[in-house]
N, C-alpha and C positions, 0 to 999 in steps of 0.2 A: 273600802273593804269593811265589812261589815260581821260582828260576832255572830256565830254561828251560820255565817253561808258556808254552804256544800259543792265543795268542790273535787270533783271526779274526772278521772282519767279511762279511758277509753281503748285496750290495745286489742287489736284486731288481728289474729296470726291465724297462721295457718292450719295450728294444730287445736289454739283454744283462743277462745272469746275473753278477756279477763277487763272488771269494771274494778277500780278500787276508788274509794269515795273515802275524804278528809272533813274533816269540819276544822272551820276556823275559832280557834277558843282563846283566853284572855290570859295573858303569861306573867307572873310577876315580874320576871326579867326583860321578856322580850315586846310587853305590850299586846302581841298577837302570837300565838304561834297555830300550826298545823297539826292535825293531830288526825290519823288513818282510825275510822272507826267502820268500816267493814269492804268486804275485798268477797268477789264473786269469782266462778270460773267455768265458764260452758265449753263443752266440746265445739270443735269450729267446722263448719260446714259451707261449703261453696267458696272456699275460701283457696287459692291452691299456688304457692310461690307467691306470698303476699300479693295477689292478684285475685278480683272477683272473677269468679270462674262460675257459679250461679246465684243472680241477684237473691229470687226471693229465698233460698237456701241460707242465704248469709242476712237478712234482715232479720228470717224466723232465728239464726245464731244468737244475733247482737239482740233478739227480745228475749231471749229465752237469760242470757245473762242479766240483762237487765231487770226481768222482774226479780230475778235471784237476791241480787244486789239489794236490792229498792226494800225486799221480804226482810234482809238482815237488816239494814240499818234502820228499819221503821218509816222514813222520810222521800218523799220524792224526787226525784232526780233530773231537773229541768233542763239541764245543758253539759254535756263532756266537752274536754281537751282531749282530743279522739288522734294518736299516732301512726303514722303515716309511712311506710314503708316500703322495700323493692328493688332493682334494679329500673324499675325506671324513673326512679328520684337520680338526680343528677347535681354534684356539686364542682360551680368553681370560682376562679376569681373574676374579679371586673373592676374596674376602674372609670372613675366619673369625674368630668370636669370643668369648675362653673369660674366665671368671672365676677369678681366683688367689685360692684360701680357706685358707691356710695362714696361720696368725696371725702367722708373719712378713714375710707377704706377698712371700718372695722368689718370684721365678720359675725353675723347675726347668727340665731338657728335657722331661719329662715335657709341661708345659704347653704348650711349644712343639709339640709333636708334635698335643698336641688342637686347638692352633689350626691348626696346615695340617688334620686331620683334618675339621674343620668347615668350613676353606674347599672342600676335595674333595666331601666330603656335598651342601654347597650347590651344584655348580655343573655333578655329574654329571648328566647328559640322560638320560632314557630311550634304552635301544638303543644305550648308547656305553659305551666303557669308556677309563678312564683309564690313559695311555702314561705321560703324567710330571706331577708337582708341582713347581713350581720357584718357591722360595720369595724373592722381589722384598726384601719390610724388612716390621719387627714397628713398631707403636705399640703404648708400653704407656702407659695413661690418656691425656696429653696430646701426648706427647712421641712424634714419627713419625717414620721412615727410620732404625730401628735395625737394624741388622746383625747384629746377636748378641744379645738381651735376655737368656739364662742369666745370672743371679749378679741382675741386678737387681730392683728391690722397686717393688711396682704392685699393683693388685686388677684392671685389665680389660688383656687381650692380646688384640691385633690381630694378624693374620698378611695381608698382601699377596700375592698368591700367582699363577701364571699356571698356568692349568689347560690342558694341550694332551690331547686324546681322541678316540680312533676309534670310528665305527661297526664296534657288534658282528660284526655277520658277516663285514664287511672282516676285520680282529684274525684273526679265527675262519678263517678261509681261506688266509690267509697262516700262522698258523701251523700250521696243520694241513699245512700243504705241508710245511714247510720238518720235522714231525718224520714224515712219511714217507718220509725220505733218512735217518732213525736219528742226526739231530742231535736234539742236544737246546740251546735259547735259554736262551742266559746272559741276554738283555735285549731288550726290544726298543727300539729307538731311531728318534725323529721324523728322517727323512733330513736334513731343512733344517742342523737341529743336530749332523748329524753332519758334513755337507758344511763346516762351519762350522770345528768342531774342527779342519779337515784345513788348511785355507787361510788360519786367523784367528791373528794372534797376541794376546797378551794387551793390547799398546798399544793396537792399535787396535780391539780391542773396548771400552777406555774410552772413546778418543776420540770414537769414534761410526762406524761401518758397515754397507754394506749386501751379504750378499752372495747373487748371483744364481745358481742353480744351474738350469743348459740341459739337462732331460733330452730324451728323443725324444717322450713325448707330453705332459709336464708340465714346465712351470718352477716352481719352489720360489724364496723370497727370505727369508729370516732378518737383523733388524734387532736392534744392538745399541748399547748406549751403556752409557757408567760401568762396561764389566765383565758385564751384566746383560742379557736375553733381552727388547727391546720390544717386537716383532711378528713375527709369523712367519704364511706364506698359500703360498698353492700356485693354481697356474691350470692350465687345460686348455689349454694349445697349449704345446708343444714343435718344435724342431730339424726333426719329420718334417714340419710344416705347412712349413716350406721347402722340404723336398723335393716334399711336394703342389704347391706355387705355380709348380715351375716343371716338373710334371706339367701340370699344366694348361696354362701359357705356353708350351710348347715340343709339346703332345701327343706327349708320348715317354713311356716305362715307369719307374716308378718307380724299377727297379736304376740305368737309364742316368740319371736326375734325378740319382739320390743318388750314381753314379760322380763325377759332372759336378760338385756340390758341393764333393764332399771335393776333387777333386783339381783345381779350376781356379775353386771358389766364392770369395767375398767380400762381405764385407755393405756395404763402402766403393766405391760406384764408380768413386770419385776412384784407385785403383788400376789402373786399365786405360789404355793410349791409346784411342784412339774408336774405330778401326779393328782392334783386335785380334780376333781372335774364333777359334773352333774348330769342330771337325765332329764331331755329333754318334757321327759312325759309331766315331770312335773310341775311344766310352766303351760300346758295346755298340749302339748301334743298328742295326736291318738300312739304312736309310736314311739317305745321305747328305746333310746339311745342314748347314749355314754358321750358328752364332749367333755375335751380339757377346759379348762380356765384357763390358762395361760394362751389358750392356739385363741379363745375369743377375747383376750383381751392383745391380742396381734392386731388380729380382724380389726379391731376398734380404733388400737393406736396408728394404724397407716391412714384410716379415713382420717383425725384427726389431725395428723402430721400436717396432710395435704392442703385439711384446711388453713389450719397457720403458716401454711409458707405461701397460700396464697396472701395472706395479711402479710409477711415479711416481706415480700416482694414489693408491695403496697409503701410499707415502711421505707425500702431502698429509694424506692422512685421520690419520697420527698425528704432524703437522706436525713433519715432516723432512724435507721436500723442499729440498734445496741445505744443507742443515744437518748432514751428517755429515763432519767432518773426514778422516777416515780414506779415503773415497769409496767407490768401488763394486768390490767382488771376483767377477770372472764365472769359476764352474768350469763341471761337468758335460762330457757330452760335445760339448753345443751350445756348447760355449764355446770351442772349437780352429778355430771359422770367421774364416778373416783375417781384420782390420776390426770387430771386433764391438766391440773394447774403443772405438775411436773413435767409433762411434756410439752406445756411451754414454755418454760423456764430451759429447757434442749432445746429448742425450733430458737427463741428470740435472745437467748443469754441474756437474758435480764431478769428479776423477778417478778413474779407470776403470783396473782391470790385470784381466788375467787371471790368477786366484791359482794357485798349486801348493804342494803340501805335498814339505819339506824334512824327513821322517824318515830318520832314516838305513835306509840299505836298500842290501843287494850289488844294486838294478837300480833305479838312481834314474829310470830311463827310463820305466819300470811307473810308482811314486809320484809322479813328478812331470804323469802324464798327467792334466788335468783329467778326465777320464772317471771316473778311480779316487778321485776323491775322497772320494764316500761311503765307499766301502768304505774307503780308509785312515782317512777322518775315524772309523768304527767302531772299528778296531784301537784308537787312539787313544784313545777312549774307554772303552772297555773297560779300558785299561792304568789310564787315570785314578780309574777306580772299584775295581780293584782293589788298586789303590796303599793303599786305605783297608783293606785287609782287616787285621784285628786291632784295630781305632782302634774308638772308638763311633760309629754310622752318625748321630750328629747335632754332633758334635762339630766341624763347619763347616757350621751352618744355613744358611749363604747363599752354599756351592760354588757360584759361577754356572751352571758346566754340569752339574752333578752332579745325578742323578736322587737327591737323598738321601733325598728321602720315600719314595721308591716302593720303597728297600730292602727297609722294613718294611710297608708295607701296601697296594703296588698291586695294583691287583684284577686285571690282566691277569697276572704274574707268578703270581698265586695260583690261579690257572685253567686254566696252562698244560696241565698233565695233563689236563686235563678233555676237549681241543682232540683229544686224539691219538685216530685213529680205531682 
């Protein structure tokens, strides 16, 4: 890792294009640290349910943020950590397992490595390819939830392991966009877990959290405890199904729904007196009308509800429902609607913040925006992986966030060439 390399995050949604770009600079404390020195944001085209839906629509996208990007920070931009998300990212468990035949039966990296390798082999689906290995705890013969088995002595190794993988041609389309703008993908990264990187700190990934990430056509939710990755899922309704609801509830045009949102929305109706209300004409309508505030902030809190109790449901099934100490982190852009943090604090009874990432950065205005959170959560990550550069890539088998397997044998990383047309 090198002073002043440029390291940029890549988040590709539905609604917007967004690049954020770090440098690496020299800390009296920390030796290195990361430091966000500018963040871009283009309108997103051909893009639709985090699926490309028109290729060359969404390259002109991702140039058009790119040269934005490239214009603020002065500096070229050689390679993103570009986030990857959707419904057909798929996460679960798997389990791998080797025999240690060394007559002294210690156990090497070596071994550790054919054990994740075995849980990957097992658990790859036809038509998918694998984003990350993240390796949970080893048993070695009897003895389970070990952290580090190197050095110790066993004839059978278990590897625990959470396999998250895309559908191939998803992969395949996203990156093929992203190297015909002449980047080239330092990684690719499950958004959830990056969203996560940006707003989580390390307590309360022990302690236990859940945090909800509001895109415009997708929410994402990534669960953590002990430090450690426990579920992660993705749903099809985002932020714009609000704007639809009070499309339909108001018969007014989408622009003027989504004016009316941003700039007078709330998902609490307890926010309004009874009698407040505004005219539609003056968020863009040709037509003059009188709505309440309270009836559109109904409208907004049942779209809302709906979506958190699809995450609560989520939460049951790996019984953690009211059981994360730490409570619930709402980012994304869906996550700047007043009220939202309150009504989910009633959906999960637990506590509820809207999170923002604290890197340092000359525009803490950019980094602190939940919008920007995948892309900062990228920077981020990227720094962290690179942090390792010179160290042996196993020499912390059980990095929580660290893609450590996939250094050396993910098959998407290994293909990447293959991708560019």
């Amino acid at each position: 890792m090198s002073k002043g390399r440029l390291i940029a995050g890549l988040d590709i949604g539905s609604s917007a294009i967004r690049i954020v770009a770090g440098q690496i600079l020299p800390s009296s404390e920390k030796g290195f640290q990361i430091s966000i020195i500018g963040a871009a944001e283009t309108k997103s085209e051909g893009i639709t349910k985090a699926s490309i839906s028109s290729f060359e629509d969404a390259v002109a996208s991702v140039s058009a943020c790119l040269d934005q990007a490239e214009r603020m920070i002065g500096l070229p931009i050689d390679d993103v950590y570009v986030g990857i998300g959707g419904t057909q990212i798929t996460v679960q468990e798997a389990k791998g397992i080797v025999g240690v035949s060394r007559t002294d039966q210690t156990i090497k990296r070596e071994d550790v490595v054919r054990a994740i390798e075995a849980a990957r082999t097992y658990a790859q689906a036809p038509n998918y390819e694998v984003i990350h290995v993240i390796p949970k705890y080893f048993t070695v013969d009897s003895q389970d939830h070990i952290k580090d088995p190197v050095g110790m002595q066993g004839i059978r190794l278990e590897a625990e392991v959470k396999i998250i993988q895309g559908l191939s041609n998803h992969l395949r389309n996203f990156t093929k966009a992203v190297f015909r703008t002449k980047l080239d993908i330092a990684e690719l990264v499950y958004s959830p877990l990056a969203a996560a990187e940006a707003v989580c700190n390390k307590r309360q990934k022990e302690l236990g959290v859940c945090v909800i990430s509001l895109g415009a056509a997708t929410t994402s939710m990534s669960v953590y405890e002990d430090n450690e990755l426990v579920h992660a899922a993705t749903f099809s309704v985002g932020s714009d199904h609000l704007t639809s609801d009070l499309v339909y509830t108001l018969r007014t045009s989408f622009e003027v729904a989504e004016r009316l949102k941003r700039a007078r929305g709330n998902a609490n109706p307890k926010a309004y007196p009874d009698s407040e209300s505004v005219d539609l004409k003056d968020f863009g309508s040709e037509v003059s009308e009188e709505v309440q505030l309270p009836f559109i902030a109904e409208v907004l809190e049942a779209r809302v509800e709906e979506i958190f109790e699809k995450v609560e449901a989520e939460l049951k099934k790996i019984d953690r429902s009211g059981m994360l100490p730490a409570g619930i982190i709402l980012t994304g852009g869906g996550a700047k609607l007043p009220g939202i943090a309150e009504i989910a604090r009633g959906v999960f009874h637990l506590p509820a913040t809207v999170g923002v990432s604290h890197l340092d950065s000359s525009m803490p205005e950019l980094v602190q925006d939940p919008a920007f959170s995948t892309a900062v959560g990228l920077v981020m990550w990227g720094y962290e992986e690179e942090k390792e550069d010179g160290k042996e890539a196993y020499s912390k088998p059980m990095k929580s966030m660290g893609n450590i397997f996939s250094k050396v044998t993910d098959p998407v990383k290994r293909i990447f060439k293959s991708f560019m047309p």
